[in-house]
ZAMARVEX-402576 format. One record per residue (C-alpha): residue number from 1; x, y, z; residue in three letters. Coordinates in Angstrom, 3 decimals, always signed. Layout:
N
(NUM, (X, Y, Z), ALA) ...
END
This chain:
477
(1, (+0.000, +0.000, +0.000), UNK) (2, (+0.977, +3.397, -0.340), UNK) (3, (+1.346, +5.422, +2.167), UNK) (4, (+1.448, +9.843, +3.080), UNK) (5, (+3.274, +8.798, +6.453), UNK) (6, (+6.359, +8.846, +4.284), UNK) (7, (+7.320, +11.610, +2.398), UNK) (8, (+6.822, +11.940, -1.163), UNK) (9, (+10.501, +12.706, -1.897), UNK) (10, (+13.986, +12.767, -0.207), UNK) (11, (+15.104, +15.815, -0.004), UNK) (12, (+18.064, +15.615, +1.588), UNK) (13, (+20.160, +15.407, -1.515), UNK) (14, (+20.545, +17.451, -4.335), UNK) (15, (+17.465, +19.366, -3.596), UNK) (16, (+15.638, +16.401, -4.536), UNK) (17, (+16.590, +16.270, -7.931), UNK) (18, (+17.028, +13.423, -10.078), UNK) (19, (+17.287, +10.024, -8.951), UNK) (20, (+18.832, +11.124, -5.108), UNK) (21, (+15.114, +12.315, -4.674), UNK) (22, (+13.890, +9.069, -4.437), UNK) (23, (+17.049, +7.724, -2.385), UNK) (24, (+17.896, +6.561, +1.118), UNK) (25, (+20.158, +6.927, +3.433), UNK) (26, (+20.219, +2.581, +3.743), UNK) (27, (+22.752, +0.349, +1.726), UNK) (28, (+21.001, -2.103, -0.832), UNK) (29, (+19.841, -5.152, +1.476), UNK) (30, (+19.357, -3.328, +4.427), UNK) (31, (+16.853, -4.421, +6.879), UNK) (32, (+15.691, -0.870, +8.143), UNK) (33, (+13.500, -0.089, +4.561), UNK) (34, (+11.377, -2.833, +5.670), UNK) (35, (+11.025, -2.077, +8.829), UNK) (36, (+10.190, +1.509, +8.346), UNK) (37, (+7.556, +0.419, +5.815), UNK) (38, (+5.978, -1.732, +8.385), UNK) (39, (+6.096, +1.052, +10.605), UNK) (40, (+4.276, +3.401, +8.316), UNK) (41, (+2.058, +1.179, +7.059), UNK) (42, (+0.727, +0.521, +11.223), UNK) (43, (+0.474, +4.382, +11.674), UNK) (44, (-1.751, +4.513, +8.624), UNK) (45, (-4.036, +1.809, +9.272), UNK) (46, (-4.104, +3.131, +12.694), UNK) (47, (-4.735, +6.660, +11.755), UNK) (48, (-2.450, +8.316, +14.197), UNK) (49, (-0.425, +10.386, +12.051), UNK) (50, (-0.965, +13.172, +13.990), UNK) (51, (-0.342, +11.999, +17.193), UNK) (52, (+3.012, +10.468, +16.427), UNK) (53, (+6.022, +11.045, +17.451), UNK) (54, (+8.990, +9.481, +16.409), UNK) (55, (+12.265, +9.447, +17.981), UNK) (56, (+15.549, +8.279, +15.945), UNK) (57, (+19.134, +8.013, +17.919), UNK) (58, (+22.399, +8.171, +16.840), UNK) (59, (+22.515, +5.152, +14.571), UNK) (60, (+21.135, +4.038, +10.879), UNK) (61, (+18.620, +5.668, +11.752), UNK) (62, (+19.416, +8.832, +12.479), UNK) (63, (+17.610, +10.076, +9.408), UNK) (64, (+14.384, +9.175, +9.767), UNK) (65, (+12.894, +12.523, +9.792), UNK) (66, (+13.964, +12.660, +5.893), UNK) (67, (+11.285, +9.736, +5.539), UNK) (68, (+8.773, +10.316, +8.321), UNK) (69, (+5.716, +12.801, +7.729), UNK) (70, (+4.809, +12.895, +11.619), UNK) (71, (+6.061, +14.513, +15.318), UNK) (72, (+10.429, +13.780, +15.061), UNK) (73, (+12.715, +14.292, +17.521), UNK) (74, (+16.209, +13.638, +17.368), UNK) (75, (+18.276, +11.960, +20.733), UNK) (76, (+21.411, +11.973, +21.845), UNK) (77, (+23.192, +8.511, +21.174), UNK) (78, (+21.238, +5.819, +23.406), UNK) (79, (+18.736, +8.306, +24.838), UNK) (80, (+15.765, +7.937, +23.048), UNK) (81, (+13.557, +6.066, +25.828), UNK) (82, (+14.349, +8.844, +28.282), UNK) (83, (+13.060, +11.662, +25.271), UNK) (84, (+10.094, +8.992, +24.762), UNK) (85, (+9.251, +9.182, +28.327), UNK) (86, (+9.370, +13.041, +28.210), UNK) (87, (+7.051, +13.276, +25.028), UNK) (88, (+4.761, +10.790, +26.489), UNK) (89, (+4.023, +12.458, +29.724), UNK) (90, (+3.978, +16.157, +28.855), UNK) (91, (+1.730, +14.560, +26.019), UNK) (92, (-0.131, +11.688, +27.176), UNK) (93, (-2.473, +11.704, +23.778), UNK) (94, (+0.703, +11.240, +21.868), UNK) (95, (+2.131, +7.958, +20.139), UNK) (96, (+5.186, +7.419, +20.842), UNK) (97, (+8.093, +5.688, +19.192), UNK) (98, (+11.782, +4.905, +19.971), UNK) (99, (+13.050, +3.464, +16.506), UNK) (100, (+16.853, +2.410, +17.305), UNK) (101, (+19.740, +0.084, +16.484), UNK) (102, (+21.634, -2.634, +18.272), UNK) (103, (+24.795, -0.569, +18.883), UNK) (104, (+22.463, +2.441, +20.040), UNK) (105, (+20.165, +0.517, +22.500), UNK) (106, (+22.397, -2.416, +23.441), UNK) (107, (+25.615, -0.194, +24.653), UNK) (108, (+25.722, +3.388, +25.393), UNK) (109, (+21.280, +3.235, +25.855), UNK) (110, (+21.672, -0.010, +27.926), UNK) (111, (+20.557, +1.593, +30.989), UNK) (112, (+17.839, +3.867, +29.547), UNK) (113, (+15.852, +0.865, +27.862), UNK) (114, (+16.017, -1.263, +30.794), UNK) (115, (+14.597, +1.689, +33.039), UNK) (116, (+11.999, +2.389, +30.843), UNK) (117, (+11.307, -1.002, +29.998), UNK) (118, (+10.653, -1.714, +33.507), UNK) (119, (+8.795, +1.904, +34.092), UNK) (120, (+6.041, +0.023, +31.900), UNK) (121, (+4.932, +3.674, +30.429), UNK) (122, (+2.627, +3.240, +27.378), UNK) (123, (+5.404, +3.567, +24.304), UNK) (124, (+6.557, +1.744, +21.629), UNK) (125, (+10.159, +0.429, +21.384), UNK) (126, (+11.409, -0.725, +17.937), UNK) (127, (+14.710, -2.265, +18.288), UNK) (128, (+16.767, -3.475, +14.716), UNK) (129, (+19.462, -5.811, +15.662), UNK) (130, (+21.885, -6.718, +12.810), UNK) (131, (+24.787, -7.168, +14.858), UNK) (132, (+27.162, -4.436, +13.296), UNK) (133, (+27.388, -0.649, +14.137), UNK) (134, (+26.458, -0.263, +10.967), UNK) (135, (+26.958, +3.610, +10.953), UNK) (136, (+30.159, +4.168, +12.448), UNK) (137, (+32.190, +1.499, +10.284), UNK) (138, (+31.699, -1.673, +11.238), UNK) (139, (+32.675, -2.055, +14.781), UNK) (140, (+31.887, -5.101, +17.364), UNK) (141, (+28.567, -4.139, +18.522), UNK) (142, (+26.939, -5.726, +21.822), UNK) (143, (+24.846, -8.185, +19.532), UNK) (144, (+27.736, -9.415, +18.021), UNK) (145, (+28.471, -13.391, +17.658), UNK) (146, (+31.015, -15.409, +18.781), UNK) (147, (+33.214, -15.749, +15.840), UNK) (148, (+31.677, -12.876, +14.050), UNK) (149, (+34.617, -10.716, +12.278), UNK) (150, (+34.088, -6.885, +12.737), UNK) (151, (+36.587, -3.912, +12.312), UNK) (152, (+37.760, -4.086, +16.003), UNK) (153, (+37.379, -7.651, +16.202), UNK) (154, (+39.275, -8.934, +12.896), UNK) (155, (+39.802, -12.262, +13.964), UNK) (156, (+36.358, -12.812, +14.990), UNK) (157, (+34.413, -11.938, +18.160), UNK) (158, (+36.172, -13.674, +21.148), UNK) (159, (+34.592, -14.976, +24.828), UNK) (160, (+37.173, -12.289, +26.237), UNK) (161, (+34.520, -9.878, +24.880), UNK) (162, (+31.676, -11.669, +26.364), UNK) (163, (+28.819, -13.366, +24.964), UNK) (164, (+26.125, -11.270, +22.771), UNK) (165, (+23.575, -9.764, +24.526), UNK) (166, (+19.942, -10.995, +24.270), UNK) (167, (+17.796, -7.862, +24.250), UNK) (168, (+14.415, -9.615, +23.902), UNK) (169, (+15.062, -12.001, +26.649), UNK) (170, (+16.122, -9.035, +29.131), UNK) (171, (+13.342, -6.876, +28.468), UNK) (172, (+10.899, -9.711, +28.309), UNK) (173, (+12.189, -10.041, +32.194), UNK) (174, (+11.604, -7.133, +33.226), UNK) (175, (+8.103, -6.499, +35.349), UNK) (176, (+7.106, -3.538, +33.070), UNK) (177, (+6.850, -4.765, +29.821), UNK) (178, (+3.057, -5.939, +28.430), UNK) (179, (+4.460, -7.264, +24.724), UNK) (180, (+8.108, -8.273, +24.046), UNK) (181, (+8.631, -10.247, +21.035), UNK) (182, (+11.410, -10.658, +18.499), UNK) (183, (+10.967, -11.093, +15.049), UNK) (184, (+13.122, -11.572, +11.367), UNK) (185, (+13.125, -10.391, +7.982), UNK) (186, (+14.849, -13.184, +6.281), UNK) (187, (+11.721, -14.509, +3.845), UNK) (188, (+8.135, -13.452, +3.287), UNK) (189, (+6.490, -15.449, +5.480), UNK) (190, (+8.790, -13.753, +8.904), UNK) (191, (+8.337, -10.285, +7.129), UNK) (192, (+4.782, -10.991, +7.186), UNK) (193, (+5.049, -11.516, +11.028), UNK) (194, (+7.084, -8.639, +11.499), UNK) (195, (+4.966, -6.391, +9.964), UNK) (196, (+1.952, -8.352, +12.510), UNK) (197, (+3.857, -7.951, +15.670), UNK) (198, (+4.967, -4.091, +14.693), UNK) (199, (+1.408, -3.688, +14.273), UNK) (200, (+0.098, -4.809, +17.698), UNK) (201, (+2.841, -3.309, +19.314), UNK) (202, (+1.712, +0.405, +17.798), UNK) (203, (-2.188, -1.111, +18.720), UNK) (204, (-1.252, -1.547, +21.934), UNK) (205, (-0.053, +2.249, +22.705), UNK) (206, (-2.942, +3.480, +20.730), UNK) (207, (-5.201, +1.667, +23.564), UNK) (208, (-3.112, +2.641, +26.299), UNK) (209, (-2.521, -1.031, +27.708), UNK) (210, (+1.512, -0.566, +28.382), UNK) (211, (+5.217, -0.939, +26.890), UNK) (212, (+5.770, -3.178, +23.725), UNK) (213, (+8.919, -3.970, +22.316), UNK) (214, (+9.858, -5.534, +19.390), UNK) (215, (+13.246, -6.720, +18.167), UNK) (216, (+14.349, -7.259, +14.238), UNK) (217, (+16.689, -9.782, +12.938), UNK) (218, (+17.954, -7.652, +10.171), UNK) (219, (+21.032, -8.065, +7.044), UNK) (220, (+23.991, -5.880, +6.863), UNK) (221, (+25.165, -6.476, +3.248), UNK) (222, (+27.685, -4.226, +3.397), UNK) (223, (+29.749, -5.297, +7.034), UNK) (224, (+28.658, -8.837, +6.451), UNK) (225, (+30.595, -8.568, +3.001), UNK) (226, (+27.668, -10.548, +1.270), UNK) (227, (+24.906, -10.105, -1.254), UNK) (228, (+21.392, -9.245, -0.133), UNK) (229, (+20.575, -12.980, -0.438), UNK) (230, (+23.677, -14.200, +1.332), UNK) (231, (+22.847, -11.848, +4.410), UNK) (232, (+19.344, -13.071, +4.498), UNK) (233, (+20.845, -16.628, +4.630), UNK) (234, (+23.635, -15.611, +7.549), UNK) (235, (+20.936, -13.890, +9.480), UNK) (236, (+18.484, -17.571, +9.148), UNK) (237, (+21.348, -19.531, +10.120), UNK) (238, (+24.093, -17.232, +12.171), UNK) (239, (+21.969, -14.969, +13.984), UNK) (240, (+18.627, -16.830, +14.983), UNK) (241, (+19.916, -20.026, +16.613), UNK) (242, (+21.689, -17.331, +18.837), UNK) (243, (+18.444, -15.617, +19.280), UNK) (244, (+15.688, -16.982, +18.642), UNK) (245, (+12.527, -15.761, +17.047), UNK) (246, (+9.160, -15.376, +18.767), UNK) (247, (+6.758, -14.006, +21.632), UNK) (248, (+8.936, -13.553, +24.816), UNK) (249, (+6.435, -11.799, +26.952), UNK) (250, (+2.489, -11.153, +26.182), UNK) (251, (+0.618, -9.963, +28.942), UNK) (252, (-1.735, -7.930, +27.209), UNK) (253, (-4.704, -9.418, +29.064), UNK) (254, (-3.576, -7.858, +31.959), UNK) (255, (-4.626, -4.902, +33.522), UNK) (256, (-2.709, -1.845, +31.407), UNK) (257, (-0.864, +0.869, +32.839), UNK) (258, (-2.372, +3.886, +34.434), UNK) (259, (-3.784, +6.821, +32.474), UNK) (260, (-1.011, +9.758, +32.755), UNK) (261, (-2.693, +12.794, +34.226), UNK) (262, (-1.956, +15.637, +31.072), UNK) (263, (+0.676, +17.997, +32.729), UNK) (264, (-0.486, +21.812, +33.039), UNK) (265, (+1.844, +24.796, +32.524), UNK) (266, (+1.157, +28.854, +34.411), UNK) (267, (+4.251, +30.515, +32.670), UNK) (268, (+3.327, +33.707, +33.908), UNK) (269, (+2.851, +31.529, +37.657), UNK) (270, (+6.368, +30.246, +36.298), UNK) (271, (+7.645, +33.485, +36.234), UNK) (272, (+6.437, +35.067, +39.593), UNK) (273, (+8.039, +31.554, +40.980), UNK) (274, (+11.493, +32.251, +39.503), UNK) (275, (+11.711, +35.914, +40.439), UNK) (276, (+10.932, +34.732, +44.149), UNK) (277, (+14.192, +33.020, +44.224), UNK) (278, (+16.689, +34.311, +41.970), UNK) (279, (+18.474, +37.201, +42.440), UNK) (280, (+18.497, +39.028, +39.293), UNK) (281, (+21.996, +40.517, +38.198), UNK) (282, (+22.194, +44.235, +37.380), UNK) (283, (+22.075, +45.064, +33.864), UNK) (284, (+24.223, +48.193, +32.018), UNK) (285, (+23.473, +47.555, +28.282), UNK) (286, (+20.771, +49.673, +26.775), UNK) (287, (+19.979, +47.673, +24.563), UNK) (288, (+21.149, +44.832, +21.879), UNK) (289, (+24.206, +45.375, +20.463), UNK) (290, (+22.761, +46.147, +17.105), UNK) (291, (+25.760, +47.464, +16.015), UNK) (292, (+27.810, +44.156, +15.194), UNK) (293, (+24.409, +42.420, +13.646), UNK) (294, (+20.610, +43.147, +14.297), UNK) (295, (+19.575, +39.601, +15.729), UNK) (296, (+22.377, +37.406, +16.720), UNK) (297, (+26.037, +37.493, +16.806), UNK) (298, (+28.251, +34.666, +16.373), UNK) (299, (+31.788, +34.444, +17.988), UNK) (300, (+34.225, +31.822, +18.097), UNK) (301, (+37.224, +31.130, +20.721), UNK) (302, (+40.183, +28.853, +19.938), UNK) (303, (+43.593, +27.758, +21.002), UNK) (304, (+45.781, +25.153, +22.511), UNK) (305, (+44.024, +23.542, +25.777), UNK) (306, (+45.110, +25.270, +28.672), UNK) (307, (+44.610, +28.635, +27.118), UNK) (308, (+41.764, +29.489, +28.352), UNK) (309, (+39.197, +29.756, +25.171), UNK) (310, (+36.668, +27.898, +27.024), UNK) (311, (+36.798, +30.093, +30.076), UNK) (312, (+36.242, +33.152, +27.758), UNK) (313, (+33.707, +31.413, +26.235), UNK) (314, (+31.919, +30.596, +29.391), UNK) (315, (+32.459, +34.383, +30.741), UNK) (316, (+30.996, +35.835, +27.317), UNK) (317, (+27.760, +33.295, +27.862), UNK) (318, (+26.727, +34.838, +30.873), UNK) (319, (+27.650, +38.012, +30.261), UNK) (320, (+24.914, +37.974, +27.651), UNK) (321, (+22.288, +35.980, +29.882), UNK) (322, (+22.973, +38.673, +32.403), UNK) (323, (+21.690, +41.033, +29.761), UNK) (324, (+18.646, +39.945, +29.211), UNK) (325, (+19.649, +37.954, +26.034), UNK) (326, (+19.587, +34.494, +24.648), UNK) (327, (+22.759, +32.905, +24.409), UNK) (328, (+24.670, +29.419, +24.133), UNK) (329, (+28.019, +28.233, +24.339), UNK) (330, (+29.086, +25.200, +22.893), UNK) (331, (+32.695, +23.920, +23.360), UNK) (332, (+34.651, +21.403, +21.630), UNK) (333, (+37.645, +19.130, +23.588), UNK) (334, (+38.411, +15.687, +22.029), UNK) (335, (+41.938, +15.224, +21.607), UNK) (336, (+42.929, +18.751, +21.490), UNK) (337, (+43.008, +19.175, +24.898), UNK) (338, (+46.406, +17.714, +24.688), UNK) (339, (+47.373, +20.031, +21.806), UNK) (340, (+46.604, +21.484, +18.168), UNK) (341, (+43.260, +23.418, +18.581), UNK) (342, (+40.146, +23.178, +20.333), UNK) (343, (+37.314, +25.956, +20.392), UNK) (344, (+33.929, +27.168, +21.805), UNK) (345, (+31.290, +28.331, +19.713), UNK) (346, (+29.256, +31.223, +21.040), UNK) (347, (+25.799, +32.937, +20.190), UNK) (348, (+24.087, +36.115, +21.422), UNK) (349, (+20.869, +36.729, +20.187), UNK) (350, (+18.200, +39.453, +20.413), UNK) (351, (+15.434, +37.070, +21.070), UNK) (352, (+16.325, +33.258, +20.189), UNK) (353, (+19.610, +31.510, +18.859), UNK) (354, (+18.534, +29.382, +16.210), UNK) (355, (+21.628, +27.667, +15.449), UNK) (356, (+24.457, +27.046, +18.363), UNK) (357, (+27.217, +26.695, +15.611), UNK) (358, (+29.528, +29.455, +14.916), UNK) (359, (+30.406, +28.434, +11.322), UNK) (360, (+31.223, +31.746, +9.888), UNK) (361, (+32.051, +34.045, +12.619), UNK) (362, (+31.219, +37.919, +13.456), UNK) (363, (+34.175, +37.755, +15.576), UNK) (364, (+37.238, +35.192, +16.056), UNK) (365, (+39.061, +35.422, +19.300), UNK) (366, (+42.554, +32.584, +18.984), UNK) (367, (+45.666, +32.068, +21.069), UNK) (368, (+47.697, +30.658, +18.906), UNK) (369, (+48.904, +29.800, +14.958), UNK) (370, (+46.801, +26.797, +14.335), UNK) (371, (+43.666, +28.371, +15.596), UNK) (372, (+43.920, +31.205, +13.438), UNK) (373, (+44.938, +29.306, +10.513), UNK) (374, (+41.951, +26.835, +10.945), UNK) (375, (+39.617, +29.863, +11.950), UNK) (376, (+40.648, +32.817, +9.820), UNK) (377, (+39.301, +32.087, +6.927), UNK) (378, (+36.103, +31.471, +8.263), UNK) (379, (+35.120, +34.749, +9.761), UNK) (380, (+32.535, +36.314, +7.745), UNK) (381, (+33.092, +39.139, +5.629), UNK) (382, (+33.471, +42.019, +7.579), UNK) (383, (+34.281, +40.132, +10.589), UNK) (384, (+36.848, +40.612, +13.124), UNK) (385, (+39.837, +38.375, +14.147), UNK) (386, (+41.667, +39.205, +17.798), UNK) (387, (+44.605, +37.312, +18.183), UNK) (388, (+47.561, +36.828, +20.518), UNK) (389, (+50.483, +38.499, +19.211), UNK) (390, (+52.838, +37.141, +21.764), UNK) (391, (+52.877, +33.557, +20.166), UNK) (392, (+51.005, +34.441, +16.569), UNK) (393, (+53.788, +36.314, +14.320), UNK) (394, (+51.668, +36.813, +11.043), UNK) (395, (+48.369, +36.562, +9.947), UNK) (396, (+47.515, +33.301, +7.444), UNK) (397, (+46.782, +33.518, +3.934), UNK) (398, (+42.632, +33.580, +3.014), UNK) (399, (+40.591, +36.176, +5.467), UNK) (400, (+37.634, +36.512, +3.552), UNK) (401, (+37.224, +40.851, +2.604), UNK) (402, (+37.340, +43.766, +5.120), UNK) (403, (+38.056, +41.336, +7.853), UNK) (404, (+39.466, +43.464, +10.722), UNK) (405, (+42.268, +41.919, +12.734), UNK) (406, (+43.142, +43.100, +16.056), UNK) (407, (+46.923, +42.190, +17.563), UNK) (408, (+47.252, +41.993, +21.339), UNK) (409, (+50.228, +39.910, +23.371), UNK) (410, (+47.884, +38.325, +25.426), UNK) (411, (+50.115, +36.151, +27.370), UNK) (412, (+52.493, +38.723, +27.333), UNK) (413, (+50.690, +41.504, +28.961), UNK) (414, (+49.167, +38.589, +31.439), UNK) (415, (+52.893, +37.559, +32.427), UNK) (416, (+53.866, +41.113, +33.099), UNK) (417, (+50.532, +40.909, +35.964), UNK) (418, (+51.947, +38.335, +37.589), UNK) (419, (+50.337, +35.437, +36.097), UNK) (420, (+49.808, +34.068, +32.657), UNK) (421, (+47.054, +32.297, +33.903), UNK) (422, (+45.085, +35.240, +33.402), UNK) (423, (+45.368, +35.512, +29.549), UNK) (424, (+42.239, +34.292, +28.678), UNK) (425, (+40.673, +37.424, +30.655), UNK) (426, (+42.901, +39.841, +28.870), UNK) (427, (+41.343, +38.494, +25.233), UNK) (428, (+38.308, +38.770, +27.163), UNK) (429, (+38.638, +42.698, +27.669), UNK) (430, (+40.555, +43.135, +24.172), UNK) (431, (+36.831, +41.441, +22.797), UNK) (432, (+35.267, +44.007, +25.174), UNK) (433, (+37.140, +46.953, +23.620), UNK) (434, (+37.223, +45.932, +20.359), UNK) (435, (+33.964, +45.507, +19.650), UNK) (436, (+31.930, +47.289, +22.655), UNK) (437, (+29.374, +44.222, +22.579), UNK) (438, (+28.627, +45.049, +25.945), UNK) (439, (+29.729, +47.721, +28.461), UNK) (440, (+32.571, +46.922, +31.054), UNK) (441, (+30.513, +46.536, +33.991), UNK) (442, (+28.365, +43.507, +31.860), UNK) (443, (+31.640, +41.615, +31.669), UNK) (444, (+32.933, +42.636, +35.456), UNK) (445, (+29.576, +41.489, +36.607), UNK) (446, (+30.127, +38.167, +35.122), UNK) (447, (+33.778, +37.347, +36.194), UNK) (448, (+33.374, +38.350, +39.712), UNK) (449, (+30.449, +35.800, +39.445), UNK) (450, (+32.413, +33.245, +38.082), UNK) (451, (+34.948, +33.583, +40.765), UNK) (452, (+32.766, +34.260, +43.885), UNK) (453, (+34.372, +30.914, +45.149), UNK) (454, (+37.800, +32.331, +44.375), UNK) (455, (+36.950, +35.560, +45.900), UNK) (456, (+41.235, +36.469, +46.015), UNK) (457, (+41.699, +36.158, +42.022), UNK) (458, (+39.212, +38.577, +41.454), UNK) (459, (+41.504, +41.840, +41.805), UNK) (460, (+43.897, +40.674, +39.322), UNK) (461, (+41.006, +39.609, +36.853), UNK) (462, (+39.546, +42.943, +37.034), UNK) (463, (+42.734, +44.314, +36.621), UNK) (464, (+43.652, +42.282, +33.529), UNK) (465, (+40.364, +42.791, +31.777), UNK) (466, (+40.328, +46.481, +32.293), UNK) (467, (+43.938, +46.601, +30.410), UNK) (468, (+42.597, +44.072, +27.785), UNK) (469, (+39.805, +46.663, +26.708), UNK) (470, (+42.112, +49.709, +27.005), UNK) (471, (+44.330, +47.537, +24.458), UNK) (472, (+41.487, +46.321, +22.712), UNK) (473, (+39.995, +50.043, +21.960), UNK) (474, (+43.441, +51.079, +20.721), UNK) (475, (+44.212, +48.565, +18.322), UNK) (476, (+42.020, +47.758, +15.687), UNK) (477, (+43.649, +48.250, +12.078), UNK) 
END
């Protein structure tokens, strides 16, 4: 049957031209197509389009918004049955489903299934098991067999990396659960029964009776190395003598769970609540810094770790918040905390940031060559750079047109107060003078906050960020 649950075209390519606009993001083979047809197919017979809400991990299918016409929400890796339970109570009318992989639920979501699982709350829990992390290149996932060759297991899964876990079988033993059953995809007549038992598990949500889970056997062409017909066979004969297909748990004849009482929201009672107990900070801007863009500026903060971009970062944040303004701050470690460059993306908005990504810059703030050289060419046109002159000797090749660069020795001017330590606070006032985002007394407010439990570093902070924006005001070429 055909079905408007899916979307009429992919448009995630190309604009949805040609023959990418009636693509997927799934290798030839792959199990998930079925699946997601099933799963369509049961909201349209159902006829709760509208009410659904579908939630897709970090995984294969981390897409499924491209393919789904109904409520989608996208979770962190593994945390989908926590954002299920969230959309189920603040919407008890809603249908609710967390659509996720073996290397998704089995590993880093391990904990969240089994608590929800056992909670018993009225969702539905698809679960597609083909044994690989498909997404991520092939690793050893949880479901993994004994023998089974993966990219970090190239001589074949090994007891020293224990036995593969049995999903079915642990939710199915769980108290919570009403309908646990595990099904395959290997010939028509078990793709027949999956599309059944996907069916009743949606029914039973619609009716309110409880939790339902439902595990796929599905190929992997592509890690398995085989043709489409090849997987189908290894997934017969590998996968289900290891687990084994049918009904693990059906209690649906007895009583369901409670009805969820529909949460209510005062935001104005809200309000009066939060100005009771928070002490509002004093505000000196007089209004949004129109000056540098009309609704939301974007700044970026790099260098080595230890260098203090994060702090800045962290300082600029609530500056902003303290102004009345929306504002994020998002950093980024991984390895670079140990060298190279790692960097904080921040946002100031007039009323909402849209986007937490700093891709093209109003302003660049770096410590050091790599940053800028990574960075530079980035800022927008008509941006500013600020850089530390004390280890940065020349600018690098590619600033986009009527970028404005402003030279301060950071670390230098920080050494000369004592301690370099406080070099990240100097950028912080050369940012401050350079720009005039907000007045001083915004960014005083906010360091002396951040250092009310190190009330003696405060002096020299001031003291550094007040010499930072004289600099800062001084030298912009």
């Amino acid at each position: 049957m055909s079905t408007s649950v899916f979307y009429r075209q992919f448009e995630r390519h190309d604009h949805a031209e040609g023959i990418n606009a009636h693509s997927t993001t799934y290798c030839p083979g792959c199990g998930h197509g079925l699946v997601q047809k099933y799963l369509a197919d049961a909201i349209d017979e159902l006829g709760v389009q509208d009410r659904t809400v579908l939630i897709s991990p970090v995984g294969c299918s981390v897409f499924s918004y491209y393919y789904f016409d109904v409520g989608n929400t996208q979770a962190a890796h593994g945390r989908a049955p926590a954002v299920a339970i969230g959309h189920k109570t603040a919407n008890p009318d809603s249908i609710v489903i967390s659509y996720q992989g073996d290397g998704d639920l089995a590993s880093i979501g391990l904990a969240e299934i089994v608590s929800t699982a056992q909670l018993g709350m009225p969702i539905t829990v698809i679960f597609v098991n083909n044994a690989i992390y498909g997404m991520t290149g092939g690793q050893m996932a949880p479901t993994s067999l004994i023998g089974q060759r993966t990219s970090t297991t190239p001589e074949g899964r090994t007891l020293l990396a224990g036995q593969p876990m049995k999903m079915a079988e642990l939710i199915a033993g769980l108290d919570g659960p009403l309908y646990v059953e595990r099904v395959a995809l290997y010939d028509n007549r078990r793709r027949t029964h999956a599309k059944r038992a996907i069916k009743k598990a949606l029914e039973l949500q619609v009716t309110g009776n409880g939790f339902a889970f439902i595990e796929v056997l599905s190929e992997c062409p592509l890690y398995l190395d085989l043709d489409p017909e090849a997987a189908e066979a290894w997934v017969r004969e590998k996968m289900e003598p290891i687990f084994p297909l049918g009904v693990k748990k059906d209690a649906t004849g007895e009583a369901g769970f409670p009805a969820i009482p529909r949460a209510t929201f005062d935001a104005e009672e809200t309000l009066r609540a939060i100005d009771a107990i928070i002490e509002r900070p004093p505000r000196f801007a007089e209004g949004f810094p129109t000056h540098i863009d009309p609704e939301d500026i974007s700044f970026k903060l790099a260098g080595s770790g230890g260098d203090g971009a994060q702090t800045a970062a962290m300082i600029l944040t609530r500056a902003a918040i303290n102004e009345g303004f929306d504002s994020t701050h998002i950093p980024s470690y991984g390895p670079q905390s140990r060298g190279g460059t790692s960097y904080a993306d921040v946002h100031v908005a007039k009323n909402e940031v849209l986007s937490p990504a700093a891709l093209h810059p109003h302003v660049l703030v770096v410590f050091n060559a790599p940053s800028f050289a990574k960075f530079g060419p980035t800022v927008r046109p008509g941006g500013l750079v600020i850089y530390d002159s004390s280890v940065i000797s020349a600018k690098p090749d590619g600033l986009a047109a009527g970028v404005r660069t402003v030279a301060v020795p950071f670390a230098s001017v920080a050494k000369d107060l004592g301690t370099v330590l406080v070099k990240s606070v100097v950028a912080l006032g050369v940012l401050q003078g350079a720009t005039k985002v907000f007045p001083i007394e915004t960014f005083l407010t906010a360091i002396r906050t951040a250092l009310k439990e190190k009330c003696a570093m405060i002096p020299i902070n001031e003291e550094a960020f007040k010499l930072g924006a004289k600099l800062g005001g001084e030298q912009v070429e």
